[in-house]
C-alpha positions, 0 to 999 in steps of 0.5 A: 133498324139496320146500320145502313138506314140508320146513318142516312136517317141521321145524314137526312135529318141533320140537314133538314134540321138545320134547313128548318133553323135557318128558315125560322124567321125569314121574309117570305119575298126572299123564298126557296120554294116558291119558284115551283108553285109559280100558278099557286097563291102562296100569300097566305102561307107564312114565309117559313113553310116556304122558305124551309121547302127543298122540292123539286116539284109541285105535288099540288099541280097532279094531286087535284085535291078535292073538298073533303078529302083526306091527305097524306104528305110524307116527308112534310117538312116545313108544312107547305104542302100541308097547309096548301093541301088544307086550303084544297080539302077545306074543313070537311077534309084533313091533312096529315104532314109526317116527318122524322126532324122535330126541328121541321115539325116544330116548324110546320106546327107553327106555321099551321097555327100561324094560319089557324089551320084546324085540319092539320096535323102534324106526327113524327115518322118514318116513311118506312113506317108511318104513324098512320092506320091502314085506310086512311088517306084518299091522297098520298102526295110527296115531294123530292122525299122518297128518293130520301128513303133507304128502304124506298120498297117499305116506304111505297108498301106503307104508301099504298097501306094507309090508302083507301080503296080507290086512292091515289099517289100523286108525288114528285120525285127526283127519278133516273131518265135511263140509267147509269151506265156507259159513263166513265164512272161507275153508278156506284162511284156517282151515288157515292159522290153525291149526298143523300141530303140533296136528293140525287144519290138514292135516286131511283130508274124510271124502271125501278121506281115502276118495278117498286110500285107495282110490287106495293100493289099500285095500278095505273103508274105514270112517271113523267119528267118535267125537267131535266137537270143542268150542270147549272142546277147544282150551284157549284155543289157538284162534289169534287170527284165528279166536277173535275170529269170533262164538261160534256161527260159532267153535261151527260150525267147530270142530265139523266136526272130529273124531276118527275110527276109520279101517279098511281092508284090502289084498287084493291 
């Protein structure tokens, strides 16, 4: 494991560790997650899966997960995605949850026995190498995880190996509209100045993330945006080396990031 993917790991993983602690136990009327899933029924999902949710999306909505199916959610977290899923397949079909923060595992398993949710299960991995055997899911989902990956190549290549024939990846992501380029500062001088932890600084181009997919072997690759950010959106989190850039240029960057629903399909 190179040094590299080492540190962003441990980065990743301390924070969503503490994300996980800090969402033990809170009220599920006071929830981050639920705002991106405002035409689901979270009522049956304890509080906690919600509350520890940072997405950026709603891989629910373009999954369109059916009964019996087998699901892959990487990077599952708290397990809201997971139990969702669950509820979709039914008890003919399974869900797997990987995570590489035992604290977010933890967790997610709590909350799958608070639900009495038999067709989960939840391992600990990496993306980059999964704990799941070739040919297993009919559905990869994610959601704001890949542009967590410092081996994003490895994890679409793992991605698209435990894939049946004929299945299908339907994620959301944090993608570049564009690129990077005619700013002030460089695209390195912005990844740098943004955290791995918040999704922005391993980011991929719509260009690069297609690139990527088709070199795992996908087919039928779609990415399109739902929202574009706002200088608003980073809640006075923008780090000190690019907030103190003019308001329009500051308007500009953050603006060529945006959520996206990413689709494709494995046909062998």
């Amino acid at each position: 494991m190179s040094s590299t993917r080492e540190v962003i790991h441990s980065v990743v993983q301390e924070h969503y560790g503490k994300v996980a602690v800090e969402s033990s136990g809170c009220c599920s009327d006071s929830s981050y997650g639920n705002t991106l899933y405002v035409d689901q029924d979270l009522s049956f999902v304890p509080g906690e899966a919600v509350n520890s949710s940072r997405g950026c999306g709603n891989p629910q909505a373009i999954a369109e997960l059916q009964p019996g199916e087998v699901v892959v959610d990487l990077g599952s977290g708290g397990g809201l995605d997971v139990l969702l899923a669950a509820r979709q397949v039914g008890p003919g079909g399974f869900v797997f949850g990987v995570d590489m923060t035992d604290e977010m595992l933890n967790l997610a398993r709590r909350n799958a026995d608070k639900m009495g949710a038999t067709n989960v299960e939840f391992r600990k991995g990496h993306l980059e190498d999964l704990p799941i055997e070739d040919n297993t899911a009919d559905v990869i989902i994610s959601n704001c995880v890949v542009n967590l990956s410092p081996e994003k190549e490895n994890t679409l290549a793992e991605a698209y190996r435990v894939l049946k024939v004929g299945g299908r990846l339907a994620i959301s992501d944090i993608v570049v509209d564009g690129d990077l380029s005619g700013l002030p500062v460089s695209e390195d001088q912005i990844r740098a100045g943004l955290s791995w932890a918040g999704c922005i600084a391993g980011a991929l181009t719509v260009a690069e993330f297609t690139r990527l997919l088709a070199d795992a072997g996908f087919q039928e690759i779609s990415i399109e945006f739902n929202h574009h950010y706002q200088s608003s959106d980073f809640f006075g989190k923008m780090p000190e080396s690019l907030s103190s850039l003019p308001e329009s240029v500051l308007s500009d960057l953050v603006s060529r990031f945006g959520s996206a629903s990413i689709k494709a399909v494995k046909k062998g």
